[in-house]
ROFI-905172 format. One record per atom (N, C-alpha, C): residue in one letter; z, x, y. Coordinates in Angstrom, 1 decimal. Layout:
REM ROFI-905172
+----+--------+--------+--------+
: aa :     c3 :     c1 :     c2 :
+----+--------+--------+--------+
:  A :      Z :      X :      Y :
...
+----+--------+--------+--------+
***
This chain:
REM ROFI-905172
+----+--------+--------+--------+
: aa :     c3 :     c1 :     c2 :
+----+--------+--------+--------+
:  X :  -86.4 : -147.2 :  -24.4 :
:  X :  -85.7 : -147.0 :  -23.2 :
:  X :  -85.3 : -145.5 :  -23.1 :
:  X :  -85.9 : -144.9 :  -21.6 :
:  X :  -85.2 : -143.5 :  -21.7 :
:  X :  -83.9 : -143.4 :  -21.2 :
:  X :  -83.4 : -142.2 :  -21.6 :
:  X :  -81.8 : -142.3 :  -21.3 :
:  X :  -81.6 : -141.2 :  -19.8 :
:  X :  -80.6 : -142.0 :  -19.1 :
:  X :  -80.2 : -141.4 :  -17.6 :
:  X :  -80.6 : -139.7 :  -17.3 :
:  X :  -80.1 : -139.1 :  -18.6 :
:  X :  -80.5 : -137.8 :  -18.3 :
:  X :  -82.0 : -137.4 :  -18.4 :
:  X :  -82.7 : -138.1 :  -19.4 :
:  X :  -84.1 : -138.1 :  -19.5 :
:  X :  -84.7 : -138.1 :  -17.9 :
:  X :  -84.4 : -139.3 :  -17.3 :
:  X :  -84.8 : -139.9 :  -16.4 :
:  X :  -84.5 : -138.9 :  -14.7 :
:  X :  -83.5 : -138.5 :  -15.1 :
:  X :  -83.1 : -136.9 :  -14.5 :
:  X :  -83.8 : -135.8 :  -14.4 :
:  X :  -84.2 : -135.4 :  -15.6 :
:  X :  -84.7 : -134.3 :  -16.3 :
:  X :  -86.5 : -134.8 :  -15.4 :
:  X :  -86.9 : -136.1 :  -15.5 :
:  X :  -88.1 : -136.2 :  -15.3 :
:  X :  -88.2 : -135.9 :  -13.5 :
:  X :  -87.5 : -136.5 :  -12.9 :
:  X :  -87.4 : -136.3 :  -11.3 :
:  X :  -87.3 : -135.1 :  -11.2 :
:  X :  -86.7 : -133.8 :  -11.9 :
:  X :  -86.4 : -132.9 :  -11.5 :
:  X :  -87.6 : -132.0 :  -12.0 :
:  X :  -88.3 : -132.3 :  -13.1 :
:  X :  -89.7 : -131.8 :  -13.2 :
:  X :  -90.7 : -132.1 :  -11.9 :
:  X :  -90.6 : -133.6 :  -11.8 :
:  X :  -91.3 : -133.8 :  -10.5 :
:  X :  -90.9 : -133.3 :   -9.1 :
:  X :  -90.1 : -133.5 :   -9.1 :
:  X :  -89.8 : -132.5 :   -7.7 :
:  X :  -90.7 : -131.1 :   -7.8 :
:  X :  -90.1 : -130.6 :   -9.0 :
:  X :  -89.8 : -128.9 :   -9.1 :
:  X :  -91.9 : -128.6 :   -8.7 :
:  X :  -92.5 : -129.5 :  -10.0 :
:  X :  -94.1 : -129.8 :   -9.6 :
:  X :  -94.7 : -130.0 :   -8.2 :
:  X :  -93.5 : -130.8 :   -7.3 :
:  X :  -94.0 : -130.8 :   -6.1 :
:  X :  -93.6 : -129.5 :   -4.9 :
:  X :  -92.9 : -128.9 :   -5.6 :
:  X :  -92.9 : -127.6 :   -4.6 :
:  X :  -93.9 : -127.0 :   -5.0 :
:  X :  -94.2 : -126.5 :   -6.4 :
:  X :  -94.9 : -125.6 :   -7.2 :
:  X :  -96.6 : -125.9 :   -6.0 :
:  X :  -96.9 : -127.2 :   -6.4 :
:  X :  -98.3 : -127.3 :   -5.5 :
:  X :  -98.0 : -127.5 :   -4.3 :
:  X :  -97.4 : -127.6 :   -3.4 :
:  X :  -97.1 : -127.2 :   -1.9 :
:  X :  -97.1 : -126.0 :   -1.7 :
:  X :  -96.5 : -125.0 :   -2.3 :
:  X :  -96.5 : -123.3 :   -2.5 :
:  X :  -97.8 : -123.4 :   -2.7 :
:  X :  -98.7 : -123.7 :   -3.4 :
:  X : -100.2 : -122.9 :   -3.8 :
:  X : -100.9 : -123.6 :   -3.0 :
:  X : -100.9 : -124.5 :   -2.0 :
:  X : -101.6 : -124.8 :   -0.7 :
:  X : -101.5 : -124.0 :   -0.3 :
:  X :  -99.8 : -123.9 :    0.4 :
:  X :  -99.8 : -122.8 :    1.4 :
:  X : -100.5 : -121.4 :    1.0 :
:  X : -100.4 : -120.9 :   -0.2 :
:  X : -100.9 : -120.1 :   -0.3 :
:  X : -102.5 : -119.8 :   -0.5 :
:  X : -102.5 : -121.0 :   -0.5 :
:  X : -104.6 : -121.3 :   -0.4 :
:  X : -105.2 : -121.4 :    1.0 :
:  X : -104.1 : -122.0 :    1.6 :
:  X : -104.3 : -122.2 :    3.3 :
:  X : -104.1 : -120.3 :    3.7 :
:  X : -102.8 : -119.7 :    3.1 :
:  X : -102.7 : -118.3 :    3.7 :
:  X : -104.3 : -117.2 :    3.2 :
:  X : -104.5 : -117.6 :    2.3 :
:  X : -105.8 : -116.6 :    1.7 :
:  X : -107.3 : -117.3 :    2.4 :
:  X : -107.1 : -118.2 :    2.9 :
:  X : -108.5 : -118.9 :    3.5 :
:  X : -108.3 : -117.9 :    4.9 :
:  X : -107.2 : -118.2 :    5.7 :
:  X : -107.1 : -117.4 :    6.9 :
:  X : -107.2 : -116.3 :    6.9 :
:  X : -106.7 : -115.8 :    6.0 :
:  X : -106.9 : -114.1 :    5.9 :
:  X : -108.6 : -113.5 :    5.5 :
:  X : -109.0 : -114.6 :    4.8 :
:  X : -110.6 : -114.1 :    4.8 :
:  X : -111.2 : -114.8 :    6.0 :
:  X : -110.9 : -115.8 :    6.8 :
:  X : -111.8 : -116.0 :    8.2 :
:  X : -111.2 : -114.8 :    8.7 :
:  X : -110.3 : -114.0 :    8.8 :
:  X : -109.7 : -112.8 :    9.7 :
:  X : -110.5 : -112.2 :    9.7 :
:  X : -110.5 : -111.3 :    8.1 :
:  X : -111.4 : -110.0 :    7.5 :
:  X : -113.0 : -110.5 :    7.7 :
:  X : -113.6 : -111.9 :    7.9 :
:  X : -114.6 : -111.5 :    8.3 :
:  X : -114.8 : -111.5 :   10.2 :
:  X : -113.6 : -112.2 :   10.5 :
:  X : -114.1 : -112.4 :   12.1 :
:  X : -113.6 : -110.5 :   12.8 :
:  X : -112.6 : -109.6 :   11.6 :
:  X : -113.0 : -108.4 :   12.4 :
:  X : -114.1 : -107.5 :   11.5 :
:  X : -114.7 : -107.5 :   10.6 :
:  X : -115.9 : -107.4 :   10.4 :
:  X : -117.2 : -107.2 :   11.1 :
:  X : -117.4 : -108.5 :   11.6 :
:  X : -118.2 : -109.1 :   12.3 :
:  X : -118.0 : -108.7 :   14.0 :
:  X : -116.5 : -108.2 :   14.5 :
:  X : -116.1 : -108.2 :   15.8 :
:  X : -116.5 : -106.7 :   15.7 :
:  X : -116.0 : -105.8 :   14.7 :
:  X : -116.4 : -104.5 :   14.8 :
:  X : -118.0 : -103.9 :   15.2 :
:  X : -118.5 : -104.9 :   14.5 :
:  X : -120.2 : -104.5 :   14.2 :
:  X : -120.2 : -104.8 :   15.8 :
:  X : -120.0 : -105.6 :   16.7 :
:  X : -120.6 : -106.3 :   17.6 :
:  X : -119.7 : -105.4 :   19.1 :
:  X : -118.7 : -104.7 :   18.6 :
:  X : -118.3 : -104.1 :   19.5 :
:  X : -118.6 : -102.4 :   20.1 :
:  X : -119.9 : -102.2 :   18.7 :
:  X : -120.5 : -101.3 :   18.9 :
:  X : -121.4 : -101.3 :   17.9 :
:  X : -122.6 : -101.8 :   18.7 :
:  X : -124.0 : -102.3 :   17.6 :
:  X : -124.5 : -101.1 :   17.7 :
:  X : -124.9 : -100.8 :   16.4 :
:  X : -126.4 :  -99.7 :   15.9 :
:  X : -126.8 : -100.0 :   14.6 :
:  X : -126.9 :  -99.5 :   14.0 :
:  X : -128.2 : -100.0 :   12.7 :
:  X : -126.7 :  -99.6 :   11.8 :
:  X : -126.1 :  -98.3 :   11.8 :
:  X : -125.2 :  -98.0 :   10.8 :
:  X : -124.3 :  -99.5 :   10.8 :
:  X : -124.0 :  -99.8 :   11.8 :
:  X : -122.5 : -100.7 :   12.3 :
:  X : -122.7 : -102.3 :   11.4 :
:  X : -124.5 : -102.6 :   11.2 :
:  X : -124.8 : -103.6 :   10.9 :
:  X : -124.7 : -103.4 :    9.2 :
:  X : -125.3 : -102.4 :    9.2 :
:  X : -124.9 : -102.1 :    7.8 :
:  X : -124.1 : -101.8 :    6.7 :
:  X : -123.0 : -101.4 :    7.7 :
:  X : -121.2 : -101.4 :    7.1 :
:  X : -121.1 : -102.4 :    7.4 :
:  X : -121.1 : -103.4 :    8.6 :
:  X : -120.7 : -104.7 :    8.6 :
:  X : -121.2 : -105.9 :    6.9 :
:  X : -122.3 : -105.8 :    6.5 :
:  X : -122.8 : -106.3 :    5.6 :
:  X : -122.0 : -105.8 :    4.2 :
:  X : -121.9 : -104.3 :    4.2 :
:  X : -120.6 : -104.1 :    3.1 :
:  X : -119.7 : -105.0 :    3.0 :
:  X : -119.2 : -104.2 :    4.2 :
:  X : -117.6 : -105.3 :    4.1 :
:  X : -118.1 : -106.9 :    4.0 :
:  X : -119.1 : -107.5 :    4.4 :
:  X : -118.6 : -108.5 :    4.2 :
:  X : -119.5 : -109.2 :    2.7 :
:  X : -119.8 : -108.1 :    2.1 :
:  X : -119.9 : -108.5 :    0.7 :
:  X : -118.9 : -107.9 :    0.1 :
:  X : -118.0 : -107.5 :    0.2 :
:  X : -116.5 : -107.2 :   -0.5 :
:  X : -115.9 : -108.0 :   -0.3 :
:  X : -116.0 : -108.9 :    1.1 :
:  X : -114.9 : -110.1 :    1.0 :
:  X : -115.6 : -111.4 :    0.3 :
:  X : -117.0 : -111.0 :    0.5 :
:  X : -117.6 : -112.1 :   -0.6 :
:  X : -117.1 : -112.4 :   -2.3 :
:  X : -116.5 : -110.8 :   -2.5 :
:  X : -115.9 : -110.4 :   -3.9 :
:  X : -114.4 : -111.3 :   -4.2 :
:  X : -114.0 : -110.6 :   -3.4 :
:  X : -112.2 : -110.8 :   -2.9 :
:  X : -112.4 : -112.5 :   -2.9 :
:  X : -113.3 : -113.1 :   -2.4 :
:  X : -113.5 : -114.8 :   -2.5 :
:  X : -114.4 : -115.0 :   -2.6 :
:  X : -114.3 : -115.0 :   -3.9 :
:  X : -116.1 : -115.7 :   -5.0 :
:  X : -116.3 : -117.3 :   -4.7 :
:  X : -115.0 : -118.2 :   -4.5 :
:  X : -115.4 : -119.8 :   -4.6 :
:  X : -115.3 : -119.9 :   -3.0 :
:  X : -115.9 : -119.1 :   -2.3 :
:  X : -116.0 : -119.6 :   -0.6 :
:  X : -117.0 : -119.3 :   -0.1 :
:  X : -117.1 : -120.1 :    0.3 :
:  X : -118.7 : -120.3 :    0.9 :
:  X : -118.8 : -119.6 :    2.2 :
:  X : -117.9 : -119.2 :    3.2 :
:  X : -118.2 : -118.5 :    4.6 :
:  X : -119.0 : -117.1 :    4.3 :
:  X : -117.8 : -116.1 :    3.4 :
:  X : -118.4 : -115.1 :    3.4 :
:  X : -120.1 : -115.0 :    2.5 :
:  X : -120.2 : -115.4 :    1.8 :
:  X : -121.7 : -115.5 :    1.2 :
:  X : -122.8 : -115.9 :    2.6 :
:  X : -122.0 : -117.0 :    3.4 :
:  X : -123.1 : -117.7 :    4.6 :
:  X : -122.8 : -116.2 :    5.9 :
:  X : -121.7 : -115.5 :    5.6 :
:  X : -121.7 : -114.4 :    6.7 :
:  X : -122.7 : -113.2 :    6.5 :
:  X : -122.7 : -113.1 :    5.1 :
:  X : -123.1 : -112.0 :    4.9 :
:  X : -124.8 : -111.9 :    5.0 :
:  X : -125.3 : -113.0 :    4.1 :
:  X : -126.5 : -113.4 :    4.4 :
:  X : -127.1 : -113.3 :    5.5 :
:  X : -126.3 : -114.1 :    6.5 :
:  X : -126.8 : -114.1 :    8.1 :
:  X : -126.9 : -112.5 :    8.4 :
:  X : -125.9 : -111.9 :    8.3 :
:  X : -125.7 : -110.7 :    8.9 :
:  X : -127.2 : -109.9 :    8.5 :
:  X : -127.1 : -109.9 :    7.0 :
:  X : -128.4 : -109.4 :    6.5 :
:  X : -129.6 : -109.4 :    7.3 :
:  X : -129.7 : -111.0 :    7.5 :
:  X : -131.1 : -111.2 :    8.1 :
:  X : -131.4 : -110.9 :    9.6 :
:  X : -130.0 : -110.8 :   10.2 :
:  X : -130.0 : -110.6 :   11.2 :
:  X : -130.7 : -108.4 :   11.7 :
:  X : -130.0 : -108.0 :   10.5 :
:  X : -130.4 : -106.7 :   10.6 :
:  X : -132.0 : -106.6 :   10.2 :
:  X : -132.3 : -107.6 :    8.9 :
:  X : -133.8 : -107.3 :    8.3 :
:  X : -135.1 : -107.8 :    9.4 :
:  X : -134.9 : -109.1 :   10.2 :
:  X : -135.8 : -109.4 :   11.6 :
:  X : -136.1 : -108.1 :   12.3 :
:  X : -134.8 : -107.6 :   12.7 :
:  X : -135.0 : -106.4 :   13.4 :
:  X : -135.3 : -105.1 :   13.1 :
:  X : -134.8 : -104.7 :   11.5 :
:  X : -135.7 : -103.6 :   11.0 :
:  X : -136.3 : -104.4 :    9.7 :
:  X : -138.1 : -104.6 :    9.9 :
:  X : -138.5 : -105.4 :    8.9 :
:  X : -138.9 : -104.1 :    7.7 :
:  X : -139.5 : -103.3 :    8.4 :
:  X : -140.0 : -101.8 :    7.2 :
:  X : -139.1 : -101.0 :    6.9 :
:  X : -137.6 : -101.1 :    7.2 :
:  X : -136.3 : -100.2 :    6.9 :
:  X : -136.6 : -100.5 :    5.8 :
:  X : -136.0 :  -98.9 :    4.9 :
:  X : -135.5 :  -99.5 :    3.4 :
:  X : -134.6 : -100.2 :    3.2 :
:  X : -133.5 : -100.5 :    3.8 :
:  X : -132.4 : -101.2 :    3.7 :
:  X : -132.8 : -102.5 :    3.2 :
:  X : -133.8 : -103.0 :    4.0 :
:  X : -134.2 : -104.5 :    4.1 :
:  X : -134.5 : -105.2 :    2.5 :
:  X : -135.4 : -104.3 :    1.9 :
:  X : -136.1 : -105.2 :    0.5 :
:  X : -134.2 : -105.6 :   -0.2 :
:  X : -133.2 : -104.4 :    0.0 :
:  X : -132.5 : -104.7 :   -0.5 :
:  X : -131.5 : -106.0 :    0.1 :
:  X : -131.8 : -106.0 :    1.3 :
:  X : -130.7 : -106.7 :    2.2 :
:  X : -131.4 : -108.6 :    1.8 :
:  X : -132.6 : -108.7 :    1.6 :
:  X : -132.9 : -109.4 :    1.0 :
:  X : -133.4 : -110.1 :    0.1 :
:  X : -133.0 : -109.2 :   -0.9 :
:  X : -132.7 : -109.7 :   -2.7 :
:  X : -131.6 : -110.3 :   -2.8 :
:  X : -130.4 : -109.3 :   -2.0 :
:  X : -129.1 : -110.0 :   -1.9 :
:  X : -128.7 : -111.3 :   -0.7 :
:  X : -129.4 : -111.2 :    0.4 :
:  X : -129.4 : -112.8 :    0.7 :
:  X : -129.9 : -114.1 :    0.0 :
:  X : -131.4 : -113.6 :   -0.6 :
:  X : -131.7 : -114.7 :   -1.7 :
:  X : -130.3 : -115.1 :   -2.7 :
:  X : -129.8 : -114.5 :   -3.7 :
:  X : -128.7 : -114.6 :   -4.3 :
:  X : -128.0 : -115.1 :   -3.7 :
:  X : -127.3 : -114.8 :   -2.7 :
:  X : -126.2 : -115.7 :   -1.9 :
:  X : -126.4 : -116.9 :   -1.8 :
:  X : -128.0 : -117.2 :   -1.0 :
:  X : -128.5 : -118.4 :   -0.6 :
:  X : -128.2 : -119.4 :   -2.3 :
:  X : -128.9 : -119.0 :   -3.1 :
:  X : -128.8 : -119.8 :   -4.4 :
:  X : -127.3 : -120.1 :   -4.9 :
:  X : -126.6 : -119.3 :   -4.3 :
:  X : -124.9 : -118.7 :   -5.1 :
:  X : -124.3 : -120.6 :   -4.0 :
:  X : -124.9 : -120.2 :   -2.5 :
:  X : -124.4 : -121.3 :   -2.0 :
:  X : -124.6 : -122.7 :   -2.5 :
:  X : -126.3 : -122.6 :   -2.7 :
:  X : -127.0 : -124.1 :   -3.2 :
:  X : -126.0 : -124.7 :   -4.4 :
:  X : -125.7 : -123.7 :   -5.2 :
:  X : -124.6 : -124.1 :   -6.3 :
:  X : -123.2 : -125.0 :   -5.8 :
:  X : -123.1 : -124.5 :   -4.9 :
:  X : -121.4 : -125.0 :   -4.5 :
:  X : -121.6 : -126.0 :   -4.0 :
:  X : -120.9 : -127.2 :   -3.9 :
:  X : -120.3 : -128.5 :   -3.6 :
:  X : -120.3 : -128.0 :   -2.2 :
:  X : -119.3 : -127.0 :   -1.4 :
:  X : -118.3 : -127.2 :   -0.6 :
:  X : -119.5 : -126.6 :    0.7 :
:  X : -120.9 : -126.2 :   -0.1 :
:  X : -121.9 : -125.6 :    1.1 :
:  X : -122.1 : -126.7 :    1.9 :
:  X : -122.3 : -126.0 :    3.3 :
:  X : -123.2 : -126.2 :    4.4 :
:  X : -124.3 : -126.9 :    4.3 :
:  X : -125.0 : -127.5 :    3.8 :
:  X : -126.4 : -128.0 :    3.5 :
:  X : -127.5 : -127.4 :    4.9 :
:  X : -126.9 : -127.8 :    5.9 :
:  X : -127.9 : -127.7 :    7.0 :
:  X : -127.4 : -126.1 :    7.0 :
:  X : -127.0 : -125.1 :    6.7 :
:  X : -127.0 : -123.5 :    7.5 :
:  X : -127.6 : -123.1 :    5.6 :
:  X : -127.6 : -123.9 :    4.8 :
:  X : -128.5 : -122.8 :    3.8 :
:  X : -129.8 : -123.0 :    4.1 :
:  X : -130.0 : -124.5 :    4.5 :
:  X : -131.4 : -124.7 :    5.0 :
:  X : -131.9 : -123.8 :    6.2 :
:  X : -131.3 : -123.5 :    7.1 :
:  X : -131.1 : -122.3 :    8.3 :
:  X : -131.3 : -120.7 :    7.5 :
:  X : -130.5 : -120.4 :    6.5 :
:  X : -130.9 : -119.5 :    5.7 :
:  X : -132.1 : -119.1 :    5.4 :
:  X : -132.2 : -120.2 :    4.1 :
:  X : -133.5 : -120.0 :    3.7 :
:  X : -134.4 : -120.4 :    4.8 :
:  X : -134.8 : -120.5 :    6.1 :
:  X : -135.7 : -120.3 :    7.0 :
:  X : -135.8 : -119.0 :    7.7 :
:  X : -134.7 : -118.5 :    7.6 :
:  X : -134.8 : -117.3 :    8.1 :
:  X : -134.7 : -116.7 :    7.7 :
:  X : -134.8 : -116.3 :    6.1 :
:  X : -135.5 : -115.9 :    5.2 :
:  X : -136.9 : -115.4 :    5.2 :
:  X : -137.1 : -116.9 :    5.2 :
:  X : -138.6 : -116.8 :    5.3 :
:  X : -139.9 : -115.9 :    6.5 :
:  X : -138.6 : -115.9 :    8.0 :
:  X : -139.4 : -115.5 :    9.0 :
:  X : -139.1 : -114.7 :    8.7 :
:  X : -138.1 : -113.6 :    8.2 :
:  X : -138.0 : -112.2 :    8.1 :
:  X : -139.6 : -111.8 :    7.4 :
:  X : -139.7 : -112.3 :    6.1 :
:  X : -141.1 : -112.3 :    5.3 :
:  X : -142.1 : -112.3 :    5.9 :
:  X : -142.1 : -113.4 :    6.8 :
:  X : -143.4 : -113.2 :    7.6 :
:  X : -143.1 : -112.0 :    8.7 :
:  X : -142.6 : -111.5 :    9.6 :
:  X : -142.3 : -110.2 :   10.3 :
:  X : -142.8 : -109.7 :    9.5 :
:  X : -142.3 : -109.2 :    8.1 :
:  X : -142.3 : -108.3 :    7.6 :
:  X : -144.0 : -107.7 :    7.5 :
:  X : -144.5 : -109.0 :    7.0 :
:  X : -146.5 : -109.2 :    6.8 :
:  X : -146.6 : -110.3 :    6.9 :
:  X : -147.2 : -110.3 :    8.7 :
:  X : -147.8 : -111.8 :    8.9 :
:  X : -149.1 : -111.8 :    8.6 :
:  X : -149.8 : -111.3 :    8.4 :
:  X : -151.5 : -111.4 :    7.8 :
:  X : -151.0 : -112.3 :    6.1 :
:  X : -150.3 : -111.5 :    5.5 :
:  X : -150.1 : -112.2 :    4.5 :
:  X : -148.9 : -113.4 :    4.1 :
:  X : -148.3 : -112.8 :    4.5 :
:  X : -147.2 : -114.1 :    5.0 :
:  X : -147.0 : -115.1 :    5.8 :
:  X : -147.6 : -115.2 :    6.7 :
:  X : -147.9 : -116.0 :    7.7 :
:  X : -147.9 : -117.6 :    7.2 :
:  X : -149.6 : -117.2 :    7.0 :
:  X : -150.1 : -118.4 :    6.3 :
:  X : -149.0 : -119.1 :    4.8 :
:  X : -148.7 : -118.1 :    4.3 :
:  X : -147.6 : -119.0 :    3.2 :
:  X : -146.7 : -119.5 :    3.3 :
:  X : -146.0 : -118.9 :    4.6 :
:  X : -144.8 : -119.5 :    4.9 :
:  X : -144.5 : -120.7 :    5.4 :
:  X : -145.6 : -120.4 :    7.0 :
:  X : -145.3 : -120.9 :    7.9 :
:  X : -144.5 : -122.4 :    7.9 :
:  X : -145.8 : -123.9 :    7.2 :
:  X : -144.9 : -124.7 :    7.0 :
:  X : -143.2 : -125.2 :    6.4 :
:  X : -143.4 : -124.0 :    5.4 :
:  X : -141.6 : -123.9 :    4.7 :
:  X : -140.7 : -123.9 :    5.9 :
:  X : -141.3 : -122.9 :    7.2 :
:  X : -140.2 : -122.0 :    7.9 :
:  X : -139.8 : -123.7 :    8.5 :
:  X : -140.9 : -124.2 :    9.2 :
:  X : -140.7 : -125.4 :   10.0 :
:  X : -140.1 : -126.6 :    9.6 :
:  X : -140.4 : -126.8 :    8.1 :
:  X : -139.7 : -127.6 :    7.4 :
:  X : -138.3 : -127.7 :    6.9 :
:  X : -137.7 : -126.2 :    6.9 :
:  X : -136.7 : -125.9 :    6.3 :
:  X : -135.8 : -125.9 :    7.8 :
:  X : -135.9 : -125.9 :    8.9 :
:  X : -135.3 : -125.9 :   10.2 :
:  X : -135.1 : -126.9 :   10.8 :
:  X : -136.5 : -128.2 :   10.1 :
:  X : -136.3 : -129.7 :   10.3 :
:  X : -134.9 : -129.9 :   10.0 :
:  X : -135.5 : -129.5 :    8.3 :
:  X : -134.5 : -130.1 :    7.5 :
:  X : -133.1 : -129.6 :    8.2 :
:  X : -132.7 : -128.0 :    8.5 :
:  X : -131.3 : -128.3 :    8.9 :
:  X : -130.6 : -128.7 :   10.3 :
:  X : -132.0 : -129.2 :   11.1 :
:  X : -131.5 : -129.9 :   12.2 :
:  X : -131.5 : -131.7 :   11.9 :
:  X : -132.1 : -132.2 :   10.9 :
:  X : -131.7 : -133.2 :   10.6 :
:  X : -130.3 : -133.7 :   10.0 :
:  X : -130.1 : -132.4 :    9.3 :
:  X : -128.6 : -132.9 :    8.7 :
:  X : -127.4 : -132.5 :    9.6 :
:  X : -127.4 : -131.4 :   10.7 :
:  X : -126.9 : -131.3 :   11.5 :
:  X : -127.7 : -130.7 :   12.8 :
:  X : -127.9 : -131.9 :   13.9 :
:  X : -128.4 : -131.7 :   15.1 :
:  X : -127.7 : -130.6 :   15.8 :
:  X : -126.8 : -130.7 :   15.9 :
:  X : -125.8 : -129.7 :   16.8 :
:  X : -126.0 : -128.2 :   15.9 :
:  X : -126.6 : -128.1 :   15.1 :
:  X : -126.7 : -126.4 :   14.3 :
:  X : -127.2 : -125.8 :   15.2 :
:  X : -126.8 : -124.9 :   15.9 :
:  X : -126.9 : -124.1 :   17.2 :
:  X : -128.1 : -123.3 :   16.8 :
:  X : -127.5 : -122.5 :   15.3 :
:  X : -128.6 : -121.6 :   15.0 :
:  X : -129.6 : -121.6 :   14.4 :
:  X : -129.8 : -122.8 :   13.7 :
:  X : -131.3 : -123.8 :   13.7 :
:  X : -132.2 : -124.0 :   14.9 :
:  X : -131.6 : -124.4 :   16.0 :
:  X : -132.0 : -124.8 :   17.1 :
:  X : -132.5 : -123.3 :   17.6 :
:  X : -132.0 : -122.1 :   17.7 :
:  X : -132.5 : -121.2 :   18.3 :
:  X : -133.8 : -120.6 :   17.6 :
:  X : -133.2 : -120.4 :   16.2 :
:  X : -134.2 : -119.8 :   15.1 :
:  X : -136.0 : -120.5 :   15.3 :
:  X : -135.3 : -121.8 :   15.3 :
:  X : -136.8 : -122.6 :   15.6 :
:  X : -137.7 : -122.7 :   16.6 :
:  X : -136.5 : -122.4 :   18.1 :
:  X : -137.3 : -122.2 :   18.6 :
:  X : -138.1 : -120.4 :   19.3 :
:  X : -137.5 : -119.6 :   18.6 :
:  X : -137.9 : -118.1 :   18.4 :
:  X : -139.3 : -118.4 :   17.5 :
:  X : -138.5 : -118.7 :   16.4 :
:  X : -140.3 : -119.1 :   15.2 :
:  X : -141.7 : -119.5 :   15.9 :
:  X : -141.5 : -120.8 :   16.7 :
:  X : -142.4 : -121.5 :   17.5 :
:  X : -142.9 : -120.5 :   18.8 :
:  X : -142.5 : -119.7 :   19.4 :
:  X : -142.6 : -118.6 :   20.5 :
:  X : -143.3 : -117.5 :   19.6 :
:  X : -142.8 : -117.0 :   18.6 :
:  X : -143.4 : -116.1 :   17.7 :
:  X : -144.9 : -116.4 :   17.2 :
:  X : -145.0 : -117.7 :   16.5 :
:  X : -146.1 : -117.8 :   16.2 :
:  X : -147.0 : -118.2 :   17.3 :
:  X : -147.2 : -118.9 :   18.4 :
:  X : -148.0 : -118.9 :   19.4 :
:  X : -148.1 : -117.8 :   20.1 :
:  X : -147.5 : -116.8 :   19.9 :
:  X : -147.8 : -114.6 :   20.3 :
:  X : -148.6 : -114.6 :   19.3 :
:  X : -148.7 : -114.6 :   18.0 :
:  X : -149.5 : -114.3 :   17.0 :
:  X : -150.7 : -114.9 :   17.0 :
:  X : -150.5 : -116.2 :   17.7 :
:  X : -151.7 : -117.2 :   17.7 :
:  X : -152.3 : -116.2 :   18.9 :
:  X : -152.1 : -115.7 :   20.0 :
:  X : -152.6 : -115.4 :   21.4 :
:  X : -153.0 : -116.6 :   22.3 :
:  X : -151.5 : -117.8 :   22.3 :
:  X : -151.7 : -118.4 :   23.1 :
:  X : -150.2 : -118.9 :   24.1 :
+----+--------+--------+--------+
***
C-alpha cells in the first residue's frame, strides 16, 4: 500500500510530465512553422525575381533548412523539386550534374522516412528521370522512358489530386510526341 504522500508525489510527477510534453509539442508545432516560413520565403524570394542566380540561392537555402530539419520531409521534397526545376531548364549547366546527385540523395533520404509523401517521391523520381532524358534523349530516352510513365502512374494512383504529377505527365507525353515528330 502506498502512503498519501507517495500518492501525492506521484500526481505531481504526472502533472509536472504533462506540462513537460505539452511544452515540447508546442515547441515542435513552433519549429515546424518556422521551417514552412524559411521555406515559403525561400521559395517566395526566388519567384519574386526569377534568374538562374535566384534559383540557385534558392536551392542553398533550402538545403540549409534541410540541415536545420534533418527528420522533415518538406525541405528535402522542396529542395529536390527546386533542383529539378532549375536542371529541366538548364540541362548542360554545370550546376546540374551537381543539383542532381543531390536530388537523388534526398529522394532516397525521403524513401527512408515513414512520414514521406509516397505519391511526390514517386513525382520526384520521374522528374528526375525526364531531366536525364533532356539532358540526352538519343541516349536516354529509350531507358527511361517507361520508368518516367510508370513512376507518374504510380504517383497519380496514390494521389489523384497530385497537381504536379498531373502536369509533369502531361509535359512528358507533349515532349515525347515533339521528339517522336508527331
Amino acid at each position: 500500500m502506498t502512503s498519501p504522500i507517495s500518492n501525492r508525489c506521484i500526481n505531481i510527477m504526472m502533472a509536472v510530465a504533462t506540462v513537460l510534453l505539452s511544452m515540447c509539442s508546442l515547441s515542435a508545432s513552433a519549429q515546424n512553422a518556422d521551417m514552412h516560413e524559411l521555406i515559403s520565403q525561400s521559395v517566395s524570394k526566388m519567384q519574386s525575381a526569377p534568374s538562374d542566380e535566384a534559383q540557385l540561392r534558392c536551392v542553398a537555402e533550402l538545403r540549409r533548412i534541410e540541415a536545420m530539419f534533418p527528420d522533415s520531409t518538406a525541405p528535402k521534397y522542396q529542395a529536390a523539386l527546386q533542383s529539378l526545376n532549375y536542371a529541366i531548364a538548364h540541362p548542360q549547366a554545370e550546376a546540374t550534374g551537381r543539383l542532381l546527385a543531390e536530388t537523388q540523395e534526398s529522394i532516397e533520404a525521403l524513401e527512408r522516412m515513414a512520414a514521406a509523401n509516397a505519391s511526390d517521391v514517386h513525382t520526384l523520381k520521374g522528374y528526375r528521370l525526364m531531366v536525364l532524358i533532356v539532358q540526352n534523349p538519343a541516349e536516354n530516352g529509350p531507358r527511361y522512358y517507361l520508368d518516367v510513365q510508370r513512376l507518374f502512374d504510380l504517383a497519380l494512383k496514390e494521389n489523384p489530386g497530385n497537381e504536379l504529377a498531373h502536369r509533369l505527365s502531361q509535359l512528358f507525353a507533349e515532349g515525347m510526341k515533339r521528339a517522336m515528330g508527331q
